[in-house]
C-alpha positions as CSV (number, residue, x, y, z in Angstrom):
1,X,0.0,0.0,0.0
2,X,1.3,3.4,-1.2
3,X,2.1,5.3,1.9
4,X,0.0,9.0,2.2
5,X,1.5,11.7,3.7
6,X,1.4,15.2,4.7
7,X,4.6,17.5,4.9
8,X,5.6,21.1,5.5
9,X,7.8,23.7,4.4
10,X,8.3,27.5,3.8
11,X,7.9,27.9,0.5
12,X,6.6,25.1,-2.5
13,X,7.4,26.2,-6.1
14,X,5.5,24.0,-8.5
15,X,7.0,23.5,-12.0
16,X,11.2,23.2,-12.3
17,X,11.4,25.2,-16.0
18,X,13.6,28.6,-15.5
19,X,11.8,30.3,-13.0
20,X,11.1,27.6,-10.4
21,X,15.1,26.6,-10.9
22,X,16.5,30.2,-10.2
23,X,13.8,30.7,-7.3
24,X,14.2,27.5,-5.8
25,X,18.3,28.2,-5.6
26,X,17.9,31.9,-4.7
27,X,15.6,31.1,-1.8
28,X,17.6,28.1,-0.6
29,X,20.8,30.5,-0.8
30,X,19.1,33.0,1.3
31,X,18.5,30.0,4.2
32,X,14.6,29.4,3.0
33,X,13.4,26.3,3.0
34,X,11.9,25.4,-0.4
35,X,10.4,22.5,-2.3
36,X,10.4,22.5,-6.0
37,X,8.0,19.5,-7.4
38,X,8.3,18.9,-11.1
39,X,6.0,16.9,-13.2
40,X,8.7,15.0,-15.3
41,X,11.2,12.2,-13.7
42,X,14.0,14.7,-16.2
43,X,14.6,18.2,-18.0
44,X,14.8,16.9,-21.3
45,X,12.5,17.7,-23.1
46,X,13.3,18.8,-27.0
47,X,12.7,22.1,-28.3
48,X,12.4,24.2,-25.3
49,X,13.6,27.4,-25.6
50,X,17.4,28.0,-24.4
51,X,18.2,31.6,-25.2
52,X,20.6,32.8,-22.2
53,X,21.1,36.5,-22.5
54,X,23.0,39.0,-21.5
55,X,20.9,39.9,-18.3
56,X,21.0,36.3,-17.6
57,X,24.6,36.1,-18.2
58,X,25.3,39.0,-15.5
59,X,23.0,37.3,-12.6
60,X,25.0,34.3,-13.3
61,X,28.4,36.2,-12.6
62,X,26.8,38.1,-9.9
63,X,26.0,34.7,-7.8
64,X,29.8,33.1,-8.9
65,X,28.2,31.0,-11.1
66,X,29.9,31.9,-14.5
67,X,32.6,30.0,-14.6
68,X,31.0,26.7,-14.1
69,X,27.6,27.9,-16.8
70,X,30.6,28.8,-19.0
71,X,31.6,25.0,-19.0
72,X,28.4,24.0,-20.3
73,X,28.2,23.3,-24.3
74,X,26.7,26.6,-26.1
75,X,27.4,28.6,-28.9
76,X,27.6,32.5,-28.6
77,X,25.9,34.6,-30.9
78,X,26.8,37.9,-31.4
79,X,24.8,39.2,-34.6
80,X,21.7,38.3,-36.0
81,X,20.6,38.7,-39.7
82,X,17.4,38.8,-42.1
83,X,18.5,36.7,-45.1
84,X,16.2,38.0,-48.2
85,X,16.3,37.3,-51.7
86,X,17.7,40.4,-52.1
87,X,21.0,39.6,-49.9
88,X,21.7,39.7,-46.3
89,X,20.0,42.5,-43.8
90,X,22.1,42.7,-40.4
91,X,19.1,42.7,-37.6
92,X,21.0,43.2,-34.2
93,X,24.5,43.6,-33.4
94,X,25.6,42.5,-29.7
95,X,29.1,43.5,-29.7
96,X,28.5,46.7,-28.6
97,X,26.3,46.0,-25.8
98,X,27.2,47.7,-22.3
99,X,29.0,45.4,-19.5
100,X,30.9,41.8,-19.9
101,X,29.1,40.1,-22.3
102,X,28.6,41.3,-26.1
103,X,26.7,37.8,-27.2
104,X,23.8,36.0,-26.1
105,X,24.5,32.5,-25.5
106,X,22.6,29.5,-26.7
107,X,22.6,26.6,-24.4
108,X,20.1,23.5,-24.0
109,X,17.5,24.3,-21.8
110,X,17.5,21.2,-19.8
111,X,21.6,21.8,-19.2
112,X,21.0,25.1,-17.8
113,X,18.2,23.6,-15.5
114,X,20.1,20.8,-14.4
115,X,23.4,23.2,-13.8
116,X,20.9,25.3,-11.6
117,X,19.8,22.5,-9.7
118,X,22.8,21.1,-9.4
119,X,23.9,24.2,-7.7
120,X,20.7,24.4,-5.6
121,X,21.3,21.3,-4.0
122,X,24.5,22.2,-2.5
123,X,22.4,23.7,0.3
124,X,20.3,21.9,2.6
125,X,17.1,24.1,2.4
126,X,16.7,23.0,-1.5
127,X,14.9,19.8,-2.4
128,X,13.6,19.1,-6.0
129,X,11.4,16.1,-6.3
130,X,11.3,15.2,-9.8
131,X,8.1,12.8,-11.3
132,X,5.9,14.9,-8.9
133,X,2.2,15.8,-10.1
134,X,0.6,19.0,-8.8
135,X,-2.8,17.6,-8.5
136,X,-4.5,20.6,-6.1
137,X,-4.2,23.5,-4.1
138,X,-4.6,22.9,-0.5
139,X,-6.8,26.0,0.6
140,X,-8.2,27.3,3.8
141,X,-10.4,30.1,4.9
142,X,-9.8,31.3,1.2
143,X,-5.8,31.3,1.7
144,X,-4.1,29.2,-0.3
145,X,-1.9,26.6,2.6
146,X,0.2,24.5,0.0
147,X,-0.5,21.9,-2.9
148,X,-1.5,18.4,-3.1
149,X,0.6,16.4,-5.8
150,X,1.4,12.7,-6.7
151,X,4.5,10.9,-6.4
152,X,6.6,8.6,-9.1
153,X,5.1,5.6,-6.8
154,X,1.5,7.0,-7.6
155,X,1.1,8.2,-4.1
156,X,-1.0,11.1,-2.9
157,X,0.7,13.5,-1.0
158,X,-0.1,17.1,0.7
159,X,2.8,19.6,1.2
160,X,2.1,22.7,3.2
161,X,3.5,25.7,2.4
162,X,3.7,29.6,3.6
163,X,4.1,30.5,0.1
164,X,2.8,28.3,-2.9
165,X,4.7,29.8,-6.6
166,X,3.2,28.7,-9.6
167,X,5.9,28.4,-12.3
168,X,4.5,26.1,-14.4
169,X,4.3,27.1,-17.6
170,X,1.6,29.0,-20.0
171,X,-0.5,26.0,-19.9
172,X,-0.2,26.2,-15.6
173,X,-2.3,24.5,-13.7
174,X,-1.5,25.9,-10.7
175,X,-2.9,29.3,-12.3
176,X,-6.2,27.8,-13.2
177,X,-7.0,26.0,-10.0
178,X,-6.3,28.9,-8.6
179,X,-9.0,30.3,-10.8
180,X,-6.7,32.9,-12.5
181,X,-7.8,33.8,-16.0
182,X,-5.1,35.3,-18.3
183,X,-5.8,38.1,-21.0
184,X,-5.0,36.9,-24.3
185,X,-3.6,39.8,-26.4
186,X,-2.9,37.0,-29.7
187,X,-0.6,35.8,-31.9
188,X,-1.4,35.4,-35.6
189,X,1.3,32.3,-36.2
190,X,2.4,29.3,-34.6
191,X,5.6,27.3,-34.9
192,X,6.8,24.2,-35.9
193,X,10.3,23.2,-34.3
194,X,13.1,21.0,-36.4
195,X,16.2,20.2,-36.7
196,X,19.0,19.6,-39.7
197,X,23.0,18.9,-39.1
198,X,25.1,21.6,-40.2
199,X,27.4,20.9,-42.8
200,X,30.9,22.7,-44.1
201,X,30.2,25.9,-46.1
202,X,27.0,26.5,-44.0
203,X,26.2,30.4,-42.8
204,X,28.4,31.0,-40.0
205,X,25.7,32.4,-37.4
206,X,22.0,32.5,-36.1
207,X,19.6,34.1,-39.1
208,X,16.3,34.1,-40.5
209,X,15.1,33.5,-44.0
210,X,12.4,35.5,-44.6
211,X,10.1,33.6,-48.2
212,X,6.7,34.9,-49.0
213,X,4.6,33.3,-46.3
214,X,7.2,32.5,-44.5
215,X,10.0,33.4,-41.8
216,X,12.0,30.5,-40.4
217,X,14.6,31.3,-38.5
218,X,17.5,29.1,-38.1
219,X,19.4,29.0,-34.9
220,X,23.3,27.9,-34.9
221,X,23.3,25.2,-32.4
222,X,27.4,24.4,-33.6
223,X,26.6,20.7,-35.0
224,X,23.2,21.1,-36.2
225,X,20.7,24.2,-36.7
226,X,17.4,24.3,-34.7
227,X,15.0,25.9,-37.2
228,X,11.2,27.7,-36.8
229,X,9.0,26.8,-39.5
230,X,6.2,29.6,-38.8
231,X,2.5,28.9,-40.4
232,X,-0.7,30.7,-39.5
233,X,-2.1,30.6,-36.4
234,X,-4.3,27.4,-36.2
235,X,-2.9,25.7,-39.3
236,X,-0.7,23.2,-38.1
237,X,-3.9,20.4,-38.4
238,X,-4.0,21.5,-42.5
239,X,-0.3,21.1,-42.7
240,X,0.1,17.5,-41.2
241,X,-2.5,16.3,-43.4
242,X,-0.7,17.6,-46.4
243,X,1.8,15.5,-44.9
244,X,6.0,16.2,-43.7
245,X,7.0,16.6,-47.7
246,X,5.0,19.8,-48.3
247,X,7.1,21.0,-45.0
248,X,10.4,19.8,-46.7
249,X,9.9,21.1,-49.8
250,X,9.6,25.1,-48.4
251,X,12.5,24.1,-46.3
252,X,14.3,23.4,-49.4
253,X,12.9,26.0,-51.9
254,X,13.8,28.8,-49.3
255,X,17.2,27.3,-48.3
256,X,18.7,24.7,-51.2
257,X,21.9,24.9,-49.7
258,X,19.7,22.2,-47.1
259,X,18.0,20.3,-49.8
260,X,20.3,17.0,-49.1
261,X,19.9,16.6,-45.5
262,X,15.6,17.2,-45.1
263,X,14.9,14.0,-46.2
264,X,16.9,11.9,-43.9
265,X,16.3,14.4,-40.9
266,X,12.4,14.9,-41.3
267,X,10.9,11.6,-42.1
268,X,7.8,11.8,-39.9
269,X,5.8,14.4,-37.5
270,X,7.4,12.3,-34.6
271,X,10.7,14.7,-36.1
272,X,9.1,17.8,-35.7
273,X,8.2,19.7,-32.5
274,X,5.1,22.0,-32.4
275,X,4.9,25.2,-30.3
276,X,1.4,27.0,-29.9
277,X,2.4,30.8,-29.7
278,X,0.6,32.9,-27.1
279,X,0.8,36.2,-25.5
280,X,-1.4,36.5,-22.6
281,X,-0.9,38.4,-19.4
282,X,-2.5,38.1,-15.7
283,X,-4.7,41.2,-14.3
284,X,-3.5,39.7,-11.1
285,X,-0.3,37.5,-10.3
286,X,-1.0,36.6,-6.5
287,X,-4.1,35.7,-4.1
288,X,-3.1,35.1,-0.2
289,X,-0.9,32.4,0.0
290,X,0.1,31.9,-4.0
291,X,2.1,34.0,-6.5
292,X,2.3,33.2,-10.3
293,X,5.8,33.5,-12.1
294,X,7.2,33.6,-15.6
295,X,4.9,32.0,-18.2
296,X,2.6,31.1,-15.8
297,X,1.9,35.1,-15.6
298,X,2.7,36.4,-18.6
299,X,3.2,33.9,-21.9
300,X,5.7,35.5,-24.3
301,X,6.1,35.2,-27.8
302,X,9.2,33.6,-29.4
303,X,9.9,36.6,-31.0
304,X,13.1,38.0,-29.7
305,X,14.0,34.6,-27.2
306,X,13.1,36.4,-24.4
307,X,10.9,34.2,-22.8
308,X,13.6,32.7,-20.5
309,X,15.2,35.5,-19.8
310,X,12.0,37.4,-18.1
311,X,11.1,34.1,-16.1
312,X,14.5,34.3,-14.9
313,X,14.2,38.2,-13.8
314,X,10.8,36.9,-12.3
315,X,12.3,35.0,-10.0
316,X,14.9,37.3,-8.8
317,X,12.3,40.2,-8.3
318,X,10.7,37.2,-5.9
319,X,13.6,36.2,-4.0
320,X,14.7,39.9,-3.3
321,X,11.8,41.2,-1.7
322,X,10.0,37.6,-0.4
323,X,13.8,36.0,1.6
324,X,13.2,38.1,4.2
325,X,9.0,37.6,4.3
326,X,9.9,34.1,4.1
327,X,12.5,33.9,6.7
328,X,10.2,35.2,9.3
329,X,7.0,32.6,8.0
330,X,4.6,35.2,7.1
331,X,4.1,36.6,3.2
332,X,1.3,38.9,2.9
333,X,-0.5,39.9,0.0
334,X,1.6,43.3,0.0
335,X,4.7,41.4,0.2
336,X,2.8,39.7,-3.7
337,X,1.9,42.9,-4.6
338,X,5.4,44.1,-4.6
339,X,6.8,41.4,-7.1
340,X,4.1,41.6,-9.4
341,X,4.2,45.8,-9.8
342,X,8.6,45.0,-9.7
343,X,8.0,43.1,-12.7
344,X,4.8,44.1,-14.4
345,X,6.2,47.3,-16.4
346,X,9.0,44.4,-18.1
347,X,6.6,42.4,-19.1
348,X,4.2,45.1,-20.4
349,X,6.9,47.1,-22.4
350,X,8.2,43.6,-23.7
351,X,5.0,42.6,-24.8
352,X,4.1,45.6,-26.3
353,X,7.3,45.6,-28.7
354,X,6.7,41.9,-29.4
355,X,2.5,42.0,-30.8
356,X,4.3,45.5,-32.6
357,X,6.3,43.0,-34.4
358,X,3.4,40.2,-35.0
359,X,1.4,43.1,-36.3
360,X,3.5,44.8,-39.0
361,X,5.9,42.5,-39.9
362,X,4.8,38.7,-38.8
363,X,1.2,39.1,-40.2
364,X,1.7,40.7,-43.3
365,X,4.4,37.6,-44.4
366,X,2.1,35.0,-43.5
367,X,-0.7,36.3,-45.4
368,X,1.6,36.5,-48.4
369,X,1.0,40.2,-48.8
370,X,4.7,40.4,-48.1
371,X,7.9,39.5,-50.5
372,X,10.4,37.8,-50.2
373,X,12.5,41.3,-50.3
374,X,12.8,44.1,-46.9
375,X,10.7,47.3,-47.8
376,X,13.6,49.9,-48.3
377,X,12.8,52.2,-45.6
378,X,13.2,48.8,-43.4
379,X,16.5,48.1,-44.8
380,X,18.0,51.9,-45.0
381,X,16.9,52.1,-41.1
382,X,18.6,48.5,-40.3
383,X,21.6,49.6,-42.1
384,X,21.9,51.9,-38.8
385,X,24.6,50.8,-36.6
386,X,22.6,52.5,-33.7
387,X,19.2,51.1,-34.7
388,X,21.1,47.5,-34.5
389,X,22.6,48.3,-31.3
390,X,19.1,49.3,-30.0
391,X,17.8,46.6,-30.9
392,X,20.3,44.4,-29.5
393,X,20.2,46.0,-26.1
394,X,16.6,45.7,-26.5
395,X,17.1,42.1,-27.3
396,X,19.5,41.1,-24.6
397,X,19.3,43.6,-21.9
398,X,15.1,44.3,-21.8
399,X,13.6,46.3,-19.7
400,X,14.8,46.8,-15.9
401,X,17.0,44.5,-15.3
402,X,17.5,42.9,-12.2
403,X,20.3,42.2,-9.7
404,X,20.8,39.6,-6.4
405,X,20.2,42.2,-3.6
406,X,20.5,39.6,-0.7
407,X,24.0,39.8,0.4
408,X,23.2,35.7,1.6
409,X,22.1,34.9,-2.0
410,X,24.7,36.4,-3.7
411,X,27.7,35.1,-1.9
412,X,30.3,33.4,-4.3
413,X,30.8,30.0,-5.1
414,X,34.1,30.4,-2.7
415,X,31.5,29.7,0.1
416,X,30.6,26.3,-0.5
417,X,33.9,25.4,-2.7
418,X,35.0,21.7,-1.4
419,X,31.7,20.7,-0.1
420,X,30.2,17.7,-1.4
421,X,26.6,18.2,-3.1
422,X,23.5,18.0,-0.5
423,X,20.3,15.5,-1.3
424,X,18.3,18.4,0.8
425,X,16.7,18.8,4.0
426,X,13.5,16.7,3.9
427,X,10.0,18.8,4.5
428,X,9.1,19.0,7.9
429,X,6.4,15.8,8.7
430,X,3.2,16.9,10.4
C-alpha cells in the first residue's frame, strides 16, 4: 500500500522550468526552506527554448556561477541577420552591448536547468522532487496553505506551504486552480520546431530566412541548426494532413543549400516539434498564499527569445523582496503585490514591442501580402549601426533589469567550494 503523507515547508514552487530553478536556488541560498515538485522524472524535453542573455549572463556572474555555466556546451551569438532574396540584412549587433558580455548564448534548456539545480542542491534548504504531479491546491479560509501532488510511486501527497509559486508554464495548472484567468492579447502564427546537421560551407551564425509566407529562423546550435517553421495561427492540423513533404519542400525551396539533408532528418511528425504561440498576461499574479511567475503570468512570444530570460528576472524580483517575508514565516498579500508591480512594467513594455512586431511585420508575411524582399525604408533604417545596437540592447538587456540584492544569495561560489553536493533537508512531517 502506497504510503499517504502530509509535509511542511516554507515555500513550495510547483513547475522546475527557468523560473522555479532560479527561485528555488535563490531562496535556498538565502536560508529558506523550499520545495520544488516537477512533473517530469527529467529536463529533457526537445525544443524548449534556451536563449541565455545578456541579463542572464550577468545574474549568473553576480552569484559566482559563470565559470561553471561557462563549461556548459553553447554557442555564442553575437549578430543576427534577415536573409532576403535580395541579400543579407544585419538585424542586431551585440558586440557593442554595455558590460561583460557582447553575445547571447545559446545553451540546451535542460543543461541550464540541471546546472541550476545542481547548484541548488548544494544547500540543505533545497529539495527538488522530480516525477511529482501537482494535482491541487490545499486551501483554507480562502488562503491558499500549500498543494497536493502525486508521487513517481503513484502516491498522494499534501505539502504545506507559507508561500505556494506557480511556475508552471503557459499551460499552468497551478494558475487555473487557482482560478486565475489570463488576458489573451494573440498571436497570428504558430511554430513548428526541427532540426538539420550543419554541414561545411554553411552560414556562419544565427539568421532568419524571410520567403513569401514564410519566416523561419535558423538557430546555430554548432553541429546542427534548430530551425522555426512559422505557419498561421491554427494551421498546423491542415499542414500534417498535407503531410511532412510539403514542410520539406519550403524548407528546401527557401534554403537549397539544405535540400540533401531534409529528407533523412524529417521523415515523420514524430521529427518535428510543435509550439502554440501565445501572449497573454494576468490582471493579477497573487491571491493570499500563492504567487504566479514567468509564463505562468505572462506567456511571451518567441519573437526575440526572451521568454527565458524574463522568467528568470521573475524569480529574482521574488527572491529579493519575499527572503526576508519568508525567513520570518509570514508573506502577505503586499509582500505579492510588490513582485508583481517590480516586474509588471518588463513584461508590459516587452510585450508591447513583441505583438508591434506580429502586427507589422509577422502578419503581413504570413498572409503572403509580403515579399520575399525588406521594404527599403526597413533596410536603410537596419543599415543603422545604432538602430542595430538598440535593438540588440533591447534584445539582450530588456527592460529593468535585475540584480541579487540579498548579500546571503549572492555570496560566491568560494563559500561552499570543497563541499560535497547535499540531497536536501526533507520537508518537515506533520
Amino acid at each position: 500500500m502506497v504510503e499517504r503523507t502530509t509535509e511542511a515547508t516554507t515555500c513550495c514552487v510547483v513547475g522546475c522550468g527557468p523560473a522555479g530553478a532560479m527561485l528555488g536556488l535563490l531562496l535556498a541560498r538565502a536560508g529558506v526552506d523550499v520545495v520544488v515538485l516537477e512533473k517530469y522524472q527529467d529536463f529533457f524535453r526537445d525544443f524548449r527554448g534556451d536563449t541565455i542573455h545578456a541579463s542572464t549572463l550577468q545574474l549568473l556572474d553576480e552569484l559566482g556561477l559563470l565559470e561553471g555555466f561557462q563549461r556548459l556546451p553553447q554557442q555564442h551569438t553575437r549578430r543576427i541577420s534577415i536573409l532576403t532574396d535580395d541579400g543579407e540584412l544585419p538585424f542586431g549587433d551585440f558586440t557593442r552591448l554595455p558590460g561583460r558580455f557582447q553575445y547571447i548564448s545559446f545553451v540546451p534548456q535542460w543543461d541550464f536547468l540541471t546546472f541550476i539545480t545542481d547548484e541548488a542542491r548544494r544547500y540543505p534548504t533545497f529539495t527538488l522532487r522530480q516525477g511529482s504531479e501537482f494535482t491541487g491546491l490545499i486551501v483554507e479560509h480562502g488562503e491558499v496553505r500549500g498543494v497536493r501532488y502525486r508521487a513517481p510511486d503513484g502516491g498522494e501527497h499534501e505539502l504545506r506551504a507559507v508561500l505556494t509559486v506557480g511556475t508552471d508554464g503557459r499551460h499552468s495548472a497551478v494558475r487555473r486552480e487557482a482560478g486565475l484567468t489570463p488576458v489573451e492579447f494573440g498571436a497570428p502564427m504558430d511554430v513548428a520546431w526541427f532540426r538539420l546537421p550543419r554541414a561545411a560551407g554553411d552560414p556562419a551564425s544565427t539568421f532568419g530566412r524571410l520567403v513569401p509566407g514564410r519566416l523561419i529562423p535558423m538557430i546555430d546550435r554548432r553541429t546542427y541548426w534548430q530551425g522555426a517553421y512559422t505557419m498561421p495561427k491554427g494551421s498546423f492540423s491542415e499542414l500534417k494532413e498535407q503531410g511532412i513533404a510539403t514542410m520539406r519542400d519550403e524548407i528546401a525551396h527557401a534554403m537549397p543549400w539544405l535540400a540533401d539533408r531534409l529528407q533523412g532528418a524529417l521523415r515523420s511528425w514524430d521529427d518535428v516539434g510543435f509550439l502554440e504561440v501565445r501572449v497573454n498576461r494576468l490582471q493579477r499574479w497573487h491571491r493570499p498564499g500563492l504567487l504566479c511567475l514567468g509564463d505562468a503570468a505572462h506567456a511571451m512570444s518567441p519573437i526575440g527569445g526572451v521568454g527565458i530570460n524574463l522568467a528568470v528576472q521573475d524569480a529574482v524580483a521574488a527572491a529579493n523582496l519575499l527572503a526576508e517575508p519568508l525567513r520570518r514565516g509570514a508573506v502577505t498579500e503586499r509582500d505579492l503585490a510588490a513582485v508583481q508591480r517590480r516586474r509588471l512594467l518588463p513584461t508590459r513594455v516587452t510585450q508591447t514591442v513583441q505583438l508591434a512586431i506580429q502586427r507589422n511585420m509577422i502578419s503581413p508575411i504570413l498572409e503572403r501580402r509580403a515579399s520575399a524582399t525588406v521594404p527599403g525604408r526597413m533596410r536603410v533604417v537596419m543599415s543603422l549601426p545604432p538602430v542595430r545596437r538598440f535593438v540588440a540592447r533591447f534584445m539582450a538587456l530588456g527592460v529593468r533589469n535585475e540584480h541579487v540584492r540579498s548579500a546571503t544569495a549572492r555570496r560566491s561560489r568560494r563559500a561552499t567550494r570543497g563541499v560535497a553536493p547535499l540531497s536536501g533537508r526533507s520537508p518537515r512531517r506533520l
